[in-house]
Structures are given as C-alpha cells and as structure tokens.
C-alpha angles and dihedrals in degrees: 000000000000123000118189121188135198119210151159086213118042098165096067086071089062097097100035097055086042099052145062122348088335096059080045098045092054092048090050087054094234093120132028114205116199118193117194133182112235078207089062094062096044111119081200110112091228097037099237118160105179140066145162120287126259112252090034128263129140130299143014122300124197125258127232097225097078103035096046087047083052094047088042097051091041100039116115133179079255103046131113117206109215121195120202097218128157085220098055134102107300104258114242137163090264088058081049101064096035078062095049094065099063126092108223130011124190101197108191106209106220118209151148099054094327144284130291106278088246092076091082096077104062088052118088085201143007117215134201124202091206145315094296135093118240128193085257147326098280094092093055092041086067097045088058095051092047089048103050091036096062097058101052122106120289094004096105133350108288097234093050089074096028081066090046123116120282097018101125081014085281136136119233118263118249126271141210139194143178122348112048090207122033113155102349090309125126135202107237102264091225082070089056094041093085086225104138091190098057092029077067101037088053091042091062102045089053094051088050087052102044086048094049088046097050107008113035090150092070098059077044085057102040080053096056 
C-alpha cells in the first residue's frame, strides 16, 4: 500500500513515522508513507496557501490551487482521495478495513479555519475522527493511517486484530499478566486453567458483558 498526505505541516508527522509498527511496517516495505508539503505546490511567490473567506468571518481558509495541483500530480487509476472534515463519515474499525484494502490513499489534512468549499470535490470521501474540533486534520490523519496499517498483511499477527474491539461490534475481552496477585487482585482462574475451551468461552462472555456495560449501541448495531 501507498499513503500519500498533504499537509501544511509536514513535521508533525517526524516521530510517528519513526516510531512503533509503523516505523517497522515502512522498513519491511509493506506500507510507503509519503509525507508533502501543501506549501510546495503553491504558484504563489511566497508560497502562501491560505487566505481570508469571502463574506468576512474570522480566520484563514485554505485555498483550492495548491491542493487540487497536489491531488493532480499524486492521483492514480487506483487512488482514493480522503478529506479530514469535521463534517465527513465518523471514522470505525469497519471503515478501517474497507480502507486497508486499497492500494494507494492520498488523505488531505485540512487546517487554519478550513478549506475553500471547492475541495471537496477532488476528495471520494470525507472522514471524522469524532464529534470534536481539532486544530487540523494532521492528528486524524494519523489515526487513519494507524488504523489501516496495522491491518495489512505481515504487519502484525492476523488474529491479534481479528480479537480487537469493535470487530463483531464487539468490545475486546479482558487481559492479565505477571503477577497472578497484585493488590488483592487475582487473575480469573479459568485463565490459569490451561483449558482453551472454557478460557474462550470465558473470554466471550466477558466481552458480551463488558459491550453491553460501556458500549450497548454496538450489539444495537450488529442487530440492524
């Protein structure tokens, strides 16, 4: 797979592609990352991409020209263009493996007090992180590319992320580690039992519990 990202900030990206499966992924050639400047792709002299609104508010918004140049000079037959927008498809694990099996995204990272409502249309699909507002769209970026790393072939073991929350709409079952008491607390004794059929027989009722606690609207949504 090859992710490209547009971006008025590029560096923040130094210590996620350096670090953890991703660092791993790219050195293992599973993945490409790709990292551009919006600022490189400006025709303006002093390379400037953004500028205020038409009909006056506060803040910068993001002009077309260099985005649509980026998108131009990336785009592929078998590209698909993302759009970080407060106002896109709430991002889940299910959107995540739709995305893992592309070969190439190209994810525009909006910022300042938007983008120029023409964006849109270079973008197949526009993607939240949440009902919140961030400084920009670097951090979800991110999020998308984590996400959707982690699930391509020979990155990590397949049934470490075939056990992950919200896979079945379900949360993920409790675990334990050394030691077997800290505190008062004990590790479940069917864990330590070394009987595979009740250790997963424990591990889904627990799961079905802890979904139906904290997360009810999943099972609602696995029924629908």
């Amino acid at each position: 797979m090859k992710i490209d990202i547009l971006t008025v900030f590029p560096e923040m990206f130094d210590g996620f592609l350096n670090t953890s499966i991703i660092k791993r992924a790219i050195s293992d050639k599973k993945v490409k990352i790709n990292v551009h400047n919006i600022r490189d792709y400006s025709t303006d002299k002093h390379k400037k991409v953004d500028d205020y609104g038409y009909g006056g508010g506060r803040g910068m918004v993001l002009m077309p020209q260099p985005i649509f140049d980026a998108v131009d000079e990336l785009k592929s037959d078998n590209s698909k263009v993302i759009l970080m927008s407060p106002q896109g498809e709430v991002y889940n694990q299910s959107l995540a493996y739709d995305l893992s099996s592309e070969k190439h995204l190209i994810i525009i990272c909006g910022h300042y007090e938007g983008f120029d409502e023409r964006i849109r249309s270079v973008a197949d699909m526009e993607i939240s992180i949440g009902d919140y507002v961030l400084t920009g769209g670097e951090i979800p970026s991110m999020v998308i590319t984590d996400s959707v790393v982690r699930l391509l072939d020979g990155v990590i073991k397949k049934e470490s992320h075939l056990n992950d929350s919200f896979n079945g709409n379900m949360l993920d079952y409790p675990v334990y580690t050394k030691p077997v008491n800290f505190r008062g607390m004990r590790v479940p004794e069917v864990l330590l039992s070394g009987h595979h059929a009740n250790i997963e027989k424990y591990r889904k009722e627990e799961a079905l519990k802890k979904t139906v606690d904290r997360r009810p609207d999943l099972l609602e949504r696995g029924r629908s």
